[in-house]
C-alpha positions as CSV (number, residue, x, y, z in Angstrom):
1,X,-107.8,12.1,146.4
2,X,-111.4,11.5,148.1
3,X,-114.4,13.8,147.4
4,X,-114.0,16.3,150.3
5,X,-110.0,16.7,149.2
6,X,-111.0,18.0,145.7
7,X,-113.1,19.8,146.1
8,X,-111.5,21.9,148.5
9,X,-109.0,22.2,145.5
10,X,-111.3,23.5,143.7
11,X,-111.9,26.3,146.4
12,X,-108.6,27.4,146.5
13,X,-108.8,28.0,143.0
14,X,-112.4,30.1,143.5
15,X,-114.3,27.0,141.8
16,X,-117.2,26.0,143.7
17,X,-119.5,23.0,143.4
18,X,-122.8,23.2,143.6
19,X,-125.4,20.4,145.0
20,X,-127.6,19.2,146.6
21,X,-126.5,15.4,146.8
22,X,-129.1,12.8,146.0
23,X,-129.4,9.9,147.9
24,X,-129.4,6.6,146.4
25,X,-130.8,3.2,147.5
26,X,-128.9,1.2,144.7
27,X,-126.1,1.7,142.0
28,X,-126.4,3.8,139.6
29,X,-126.1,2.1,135.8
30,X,-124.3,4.3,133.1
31,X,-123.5,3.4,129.6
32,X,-120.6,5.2,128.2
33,X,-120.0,5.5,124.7
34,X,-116.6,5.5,123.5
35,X,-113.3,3.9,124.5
36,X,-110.8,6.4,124.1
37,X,-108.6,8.8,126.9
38,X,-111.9,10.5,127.9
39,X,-114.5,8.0,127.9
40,X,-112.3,5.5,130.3
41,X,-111.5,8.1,132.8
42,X,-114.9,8.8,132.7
43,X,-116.1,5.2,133.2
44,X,-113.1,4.9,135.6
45,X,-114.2,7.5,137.9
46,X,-117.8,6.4,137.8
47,X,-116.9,2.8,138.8
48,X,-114.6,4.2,141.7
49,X,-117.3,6.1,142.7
50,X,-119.8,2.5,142.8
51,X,-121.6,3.1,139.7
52,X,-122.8,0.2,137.6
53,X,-120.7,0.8,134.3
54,X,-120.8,-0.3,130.6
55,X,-118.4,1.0,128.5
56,X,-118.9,0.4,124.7
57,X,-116.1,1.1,122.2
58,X,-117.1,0.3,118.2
59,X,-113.7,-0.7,117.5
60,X,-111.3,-1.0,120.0
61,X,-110.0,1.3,123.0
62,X,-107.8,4.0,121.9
63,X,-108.6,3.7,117.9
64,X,-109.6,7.1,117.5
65,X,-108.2,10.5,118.4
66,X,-106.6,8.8,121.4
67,X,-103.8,6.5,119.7
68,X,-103.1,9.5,117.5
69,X,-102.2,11.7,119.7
70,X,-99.4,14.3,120.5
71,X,-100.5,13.5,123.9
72,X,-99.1,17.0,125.7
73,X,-100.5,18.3,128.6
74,X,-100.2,22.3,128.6
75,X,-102.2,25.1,129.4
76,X,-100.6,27.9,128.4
77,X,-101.7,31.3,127.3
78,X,-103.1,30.0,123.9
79,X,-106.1,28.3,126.3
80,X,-108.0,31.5,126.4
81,X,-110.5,33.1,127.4
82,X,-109.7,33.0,131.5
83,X,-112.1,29.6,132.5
84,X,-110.6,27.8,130.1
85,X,-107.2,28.5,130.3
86,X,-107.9,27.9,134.4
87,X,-109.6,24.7,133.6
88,X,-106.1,23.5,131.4
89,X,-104.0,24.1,134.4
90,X,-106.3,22.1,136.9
91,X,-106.1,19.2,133.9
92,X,-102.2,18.9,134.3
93,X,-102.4,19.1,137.9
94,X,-104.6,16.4,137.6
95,X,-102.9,14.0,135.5
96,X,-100.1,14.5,138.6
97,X,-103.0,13.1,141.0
98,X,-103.7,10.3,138.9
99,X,-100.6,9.4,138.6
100,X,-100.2,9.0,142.5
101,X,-104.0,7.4,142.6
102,X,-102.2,4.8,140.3
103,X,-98.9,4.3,142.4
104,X,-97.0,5.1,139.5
105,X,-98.4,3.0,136.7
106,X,-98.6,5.7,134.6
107,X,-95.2,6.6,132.7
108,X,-95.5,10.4,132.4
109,X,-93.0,12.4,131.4
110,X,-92.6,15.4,133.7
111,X,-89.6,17.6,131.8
112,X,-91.6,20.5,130.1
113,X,-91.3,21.9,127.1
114,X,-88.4,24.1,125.8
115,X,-89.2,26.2,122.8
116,X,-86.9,28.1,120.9
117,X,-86.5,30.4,117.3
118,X,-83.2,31.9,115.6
119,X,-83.1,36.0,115.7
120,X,-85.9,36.4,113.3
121,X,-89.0,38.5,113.8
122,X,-90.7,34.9,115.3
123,X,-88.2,35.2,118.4
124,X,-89.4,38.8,118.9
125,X,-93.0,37.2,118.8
126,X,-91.8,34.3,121.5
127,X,-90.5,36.8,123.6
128,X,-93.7,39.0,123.6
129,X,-95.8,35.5,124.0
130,X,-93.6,34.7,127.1
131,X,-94.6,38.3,128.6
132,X,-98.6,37.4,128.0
133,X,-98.4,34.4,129.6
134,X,-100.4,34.7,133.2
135,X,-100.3,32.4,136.0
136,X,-98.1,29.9,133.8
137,X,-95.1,28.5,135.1
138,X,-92.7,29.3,131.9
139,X,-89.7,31.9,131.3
140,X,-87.3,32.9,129.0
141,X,-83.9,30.9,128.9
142,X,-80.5,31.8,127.3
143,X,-78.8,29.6,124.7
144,X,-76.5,28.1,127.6
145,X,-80.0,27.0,129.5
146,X,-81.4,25.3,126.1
147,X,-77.9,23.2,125.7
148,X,-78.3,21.7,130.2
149,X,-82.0,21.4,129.3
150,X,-81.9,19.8,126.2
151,X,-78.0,18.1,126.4
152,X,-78.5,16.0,123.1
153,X,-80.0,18.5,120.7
154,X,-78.6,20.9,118.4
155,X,-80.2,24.3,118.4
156,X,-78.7,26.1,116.5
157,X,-78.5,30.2,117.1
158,X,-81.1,30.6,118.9
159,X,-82.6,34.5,119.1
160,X,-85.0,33.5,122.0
161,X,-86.2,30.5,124.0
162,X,-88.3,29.4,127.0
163,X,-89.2,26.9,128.7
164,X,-92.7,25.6,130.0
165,X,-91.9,23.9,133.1
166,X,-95.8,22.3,134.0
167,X,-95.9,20.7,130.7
168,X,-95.8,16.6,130.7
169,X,-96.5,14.0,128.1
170,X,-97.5,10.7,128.2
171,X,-97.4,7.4,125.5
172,X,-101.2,8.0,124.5
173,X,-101.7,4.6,124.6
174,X,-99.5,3.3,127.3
175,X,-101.5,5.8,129.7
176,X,-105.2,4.1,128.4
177,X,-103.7,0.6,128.9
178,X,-103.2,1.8,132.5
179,X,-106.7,3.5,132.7
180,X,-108.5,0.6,131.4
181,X,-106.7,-2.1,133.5
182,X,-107.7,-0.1,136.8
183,X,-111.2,0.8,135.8
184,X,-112.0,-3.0,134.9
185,X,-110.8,-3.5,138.4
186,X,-113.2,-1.4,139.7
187,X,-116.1,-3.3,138.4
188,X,-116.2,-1.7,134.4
189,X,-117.5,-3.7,131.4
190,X,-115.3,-2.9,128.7
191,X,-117.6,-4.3,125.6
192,X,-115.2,-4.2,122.0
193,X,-116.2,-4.4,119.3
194,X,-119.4,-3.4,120.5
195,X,-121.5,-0.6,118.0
196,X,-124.8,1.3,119.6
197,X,-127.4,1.2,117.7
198,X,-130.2,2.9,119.3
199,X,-131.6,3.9,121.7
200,X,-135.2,3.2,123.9
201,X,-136.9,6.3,125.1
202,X,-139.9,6.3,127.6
203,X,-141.2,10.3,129.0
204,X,-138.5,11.6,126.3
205,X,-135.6,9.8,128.8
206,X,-133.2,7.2,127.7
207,X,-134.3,4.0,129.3
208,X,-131.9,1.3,127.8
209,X,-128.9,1.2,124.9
210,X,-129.3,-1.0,121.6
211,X,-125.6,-2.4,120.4
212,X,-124.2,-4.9,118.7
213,X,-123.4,-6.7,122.0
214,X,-126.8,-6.6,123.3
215,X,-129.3,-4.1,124.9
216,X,-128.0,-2.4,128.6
217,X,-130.7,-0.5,130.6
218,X,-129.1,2.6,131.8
219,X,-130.1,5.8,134.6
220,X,-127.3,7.7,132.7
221,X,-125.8,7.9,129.1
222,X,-122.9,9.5,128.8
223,X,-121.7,10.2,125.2
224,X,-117.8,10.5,124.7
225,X,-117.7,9.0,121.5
226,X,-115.3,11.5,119.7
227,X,-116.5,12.3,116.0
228,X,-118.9,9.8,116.6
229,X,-120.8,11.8,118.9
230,X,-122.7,14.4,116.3
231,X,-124.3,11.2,115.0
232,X,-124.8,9.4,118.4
233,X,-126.6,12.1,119.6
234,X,-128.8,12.8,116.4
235,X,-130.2,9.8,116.5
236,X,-131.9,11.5,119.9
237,X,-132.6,14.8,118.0
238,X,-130.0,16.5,120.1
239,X,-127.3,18.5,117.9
240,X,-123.3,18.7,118.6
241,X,-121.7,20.7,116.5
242,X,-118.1,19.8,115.7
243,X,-115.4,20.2,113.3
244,X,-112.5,18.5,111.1
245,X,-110.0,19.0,112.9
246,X,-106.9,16.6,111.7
247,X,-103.7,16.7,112.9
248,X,-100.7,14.3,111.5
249,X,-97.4,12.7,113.4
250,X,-94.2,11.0,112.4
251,X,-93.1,7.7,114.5
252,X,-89.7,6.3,114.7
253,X,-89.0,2.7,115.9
254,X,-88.0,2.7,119.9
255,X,-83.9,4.3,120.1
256,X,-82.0,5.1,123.3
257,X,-83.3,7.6,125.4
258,X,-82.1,11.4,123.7
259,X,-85.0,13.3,125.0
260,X,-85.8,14.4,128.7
261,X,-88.8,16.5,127.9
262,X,-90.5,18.4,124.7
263,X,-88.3,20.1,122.0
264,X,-90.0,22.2,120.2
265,X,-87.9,24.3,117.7
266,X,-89.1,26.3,114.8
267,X,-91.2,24.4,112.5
268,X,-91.7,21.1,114.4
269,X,-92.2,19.8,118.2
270,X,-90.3,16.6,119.0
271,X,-90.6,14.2,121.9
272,X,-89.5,10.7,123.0
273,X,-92.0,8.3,124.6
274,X,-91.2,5.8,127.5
275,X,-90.6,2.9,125.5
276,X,-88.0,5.2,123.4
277,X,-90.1,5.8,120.2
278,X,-90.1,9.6,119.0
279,X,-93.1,11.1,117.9
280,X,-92.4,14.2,115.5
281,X,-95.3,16.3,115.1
282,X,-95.0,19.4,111.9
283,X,-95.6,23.0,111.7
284,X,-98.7,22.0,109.8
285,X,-100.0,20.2,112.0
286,X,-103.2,21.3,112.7
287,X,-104.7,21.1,109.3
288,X,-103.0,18.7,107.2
289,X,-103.9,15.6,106.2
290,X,-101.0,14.6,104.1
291,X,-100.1,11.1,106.1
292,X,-97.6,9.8,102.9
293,X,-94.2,8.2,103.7
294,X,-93.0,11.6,101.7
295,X,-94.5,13.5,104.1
296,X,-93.1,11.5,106.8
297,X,-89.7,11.5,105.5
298,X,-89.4,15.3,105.7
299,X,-90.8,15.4,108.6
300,X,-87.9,13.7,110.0
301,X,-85.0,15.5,108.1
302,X,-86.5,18.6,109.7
303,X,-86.2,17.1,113.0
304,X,-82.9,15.4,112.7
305,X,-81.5,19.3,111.8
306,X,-82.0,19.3,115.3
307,X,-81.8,16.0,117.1
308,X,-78.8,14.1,116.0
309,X,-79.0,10.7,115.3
310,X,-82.7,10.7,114.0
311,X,-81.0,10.8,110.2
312,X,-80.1,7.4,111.3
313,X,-83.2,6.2,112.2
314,X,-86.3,4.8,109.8
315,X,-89.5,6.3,109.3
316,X,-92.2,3.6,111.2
317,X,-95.0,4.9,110.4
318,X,-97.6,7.9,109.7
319,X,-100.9,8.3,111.1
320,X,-103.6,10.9,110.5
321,X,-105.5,11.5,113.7
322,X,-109.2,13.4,113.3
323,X,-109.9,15.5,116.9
324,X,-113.2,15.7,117.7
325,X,-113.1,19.9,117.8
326,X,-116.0,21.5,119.1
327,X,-117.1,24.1,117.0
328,X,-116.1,27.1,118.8
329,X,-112.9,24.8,119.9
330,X,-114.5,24.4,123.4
331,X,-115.3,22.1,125.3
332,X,-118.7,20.6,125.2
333,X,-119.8,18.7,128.2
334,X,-123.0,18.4,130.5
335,X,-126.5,17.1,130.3
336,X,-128.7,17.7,127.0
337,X,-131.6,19.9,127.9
338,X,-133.5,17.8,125.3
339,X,-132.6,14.4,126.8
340,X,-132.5,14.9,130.5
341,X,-130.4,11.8,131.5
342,X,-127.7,12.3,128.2
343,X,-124.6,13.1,129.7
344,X,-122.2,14.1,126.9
345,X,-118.3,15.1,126.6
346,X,-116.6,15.8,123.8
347,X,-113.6,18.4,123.8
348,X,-110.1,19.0,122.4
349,X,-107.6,18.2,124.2
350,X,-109.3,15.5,126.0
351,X,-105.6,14.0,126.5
352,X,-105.3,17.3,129.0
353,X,-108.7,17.3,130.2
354,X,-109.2,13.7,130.6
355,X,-109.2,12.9,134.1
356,X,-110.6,16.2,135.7
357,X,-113.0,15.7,133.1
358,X,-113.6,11.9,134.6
359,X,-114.0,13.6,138.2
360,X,-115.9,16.6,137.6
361,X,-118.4,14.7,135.3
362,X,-118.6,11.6,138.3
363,X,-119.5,14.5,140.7
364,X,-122.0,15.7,138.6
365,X,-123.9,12.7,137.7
366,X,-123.6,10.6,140.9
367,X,-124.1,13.6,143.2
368,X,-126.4,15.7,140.9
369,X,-124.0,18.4,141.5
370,X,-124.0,21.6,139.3
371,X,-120.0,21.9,138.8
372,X,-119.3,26.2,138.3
373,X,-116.4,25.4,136.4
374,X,-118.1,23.8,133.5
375,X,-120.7,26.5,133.5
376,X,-119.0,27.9,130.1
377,X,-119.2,24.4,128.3
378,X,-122.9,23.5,128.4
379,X,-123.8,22.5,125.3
380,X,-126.7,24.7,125.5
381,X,-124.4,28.0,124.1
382,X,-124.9,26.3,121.2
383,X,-128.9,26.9,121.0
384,X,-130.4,27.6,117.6
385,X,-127.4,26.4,115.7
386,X,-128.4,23.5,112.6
């Protein structure tokens, strides 16, 4: 999709984008921080666009939220208020374009999402959710629908169901591979392990980056660093406030192919990635921290009550994933009033977000457009707040 396509996207969805355009005599150079989901799309769009890009990851690409990840793209009526839930929906669209831009590289898994709960008072709550959702493509389905779209699971009675056709998933790490590979080919300098370590400032503007890999001048910083932002940013006295935020996921070893989209029954959400591994996420999940083989273990009776065959399957391996969870759960993203050329982004989920986030912020700093979208997520809402 070129420049003039999206954005009249964005029109049709009563977004506008504001300019004017700036016109430049060389490449810009931006620095971005971090080398997870949202940094690379970020550094990916920049590159595409001709920017100069360095794109420094302390570890390695992925090793933070991104790697533990659910990884489901949804935006349903949970995404509130209005803007938000709007901006959600043009995420998943945009991981569809992405996916074409790539020619099918990335291995996205299209099915949706079929929730369901046994008569109980939490059906009665499923159906009322159903009825609240707006502009979401999702509906109630009888028993009969749950067994054609879900042909190798075991319900159960099941008092109510539906099913959330947008929603996709990818292999968290699968889909970065793909991102990186393709922003590298567009002229990206992926630096691992490479820590920053200051920065040099000259008329209170960032003029080049201090890391462990050397010193890169920069036009642009933009700071995607995930919980390493708050302390990224101090060190140029601007404040981000986030939050703990951990979430924690079962993984089986790779099995034949049982799941054609997202189960989610009462009490756990189930899925099956492209090279057959199934990820098995709790009722707890947002909040716990408990990433024991115990834990694990129950995790997967819970699931197998439900997927046959999982009883017969070993536990691979936990992991505890900390979100980088803006404050108000928001996203954050935009430049710092304090430090005029600091570009930062940092957001849950930036697996949904990621590459709108990529093209919105490219538009923004290459074109010194003023987005309307992102109007809601300056960080500047935030002013006052220690």
């Amino acid at each position: 999709m070129d420049r003039r396509e999206f954005i009249q996207l964005y029109d049709g969805f009563g977004v506008s984008v504001l300019y004017p355009i700036e016109t430049r005599s060389e490449p810009d150079r931006i620095v971005v921080i971090g080398g997870g989901i949202l940094g690379t799309s970020i550094a990916y769009h920049l590159a595409r666009r001709g920017a100069q890009v360095i794109q420094c990851e302390k570890l390695r690409p992925g090793s933070g939220a991104t790697e533990k990840s659910f990884a489901r793209f949804k935006a349903d009526y949970r995404t509130h208020p209005t803007p938000y839930n709007l901006l959600n929906r043009l995420g998943v669209f945009n991981w569809h374009q992405l996916q074409r831009d790539l020619e099918g590289e990335l291995q996205i898994q299209w099915g949706g999402n079929v929730s369901w709960s046994p008569p109980s008072n939490e059906a009665e709550k499923l159906r009322l959710d159903v009825q609240n959702e707006w502009r979401y493509d999702t509906h109630l389905v009888d028993e009969a629908e749950v067994h054609r779209l879900l042909p190798n699971v075991t319900p159960g009675p099941v008092g109510a169901a539906r099913f959330c056709e947008e929603e996709g998933t990818v292999d968290p790490l699968q889909a970065l591979a793909v991102l990186v590979k393709n922003a590298e080919r567009f002229g990206v300098k992926l630096l691992y392990p490479c820590e920053v370590t200051g920065f040099e400032l000259a008329s209170g503007r960032i003029r080049a980056v201090q890391t462990t890999r050397g010193r890169f001048r920069a036009d642009v910083v933009v700071l995607a660093a995930g919980l390493g932002t708050p302390a990224l940013a101090g060190k140029l006295g601007v404040h981000v406030p986030l939050k703990a935020s951990p979430g924690v996921l079962a993984h089986t070893p790779a099995m034949s192919p049982i799941l054609e989209r997202m189960a989610h029954p009462a009490g756990t959400f189930i899925k099956q990635n492209p090279n057959g591994g199934v990820v098995i996420r709790g009722s707890d999940f947002r909040g716990s921290t408990d990433a024991s083989r115990e834990h694990g273990q129950e995790l997967m009776r819970t699931a197998a009550q439900f997927v046959p065959g999982l009883d017969r399957v070993p536990l691979e391996r936990m992991t505890l994933g900390w979100r980088p969870m803006p404050q108000d759960e928001l996203p954050i993203v935009g430049f710092s009033q304090d430090c005029p050329n600091l570009y930062i982004a940092t957001m849950h989920s930036g697996m949904t977000l990621g590459p709108l986030m990529g093209q919105l912020t490219a538009l923004e700093i290459l074109d010194n457009a003023d987005v309307d979208l992102l109007q809601p997520y300056r960080l500047s809402r935030f002013a006052g707040l220690k």
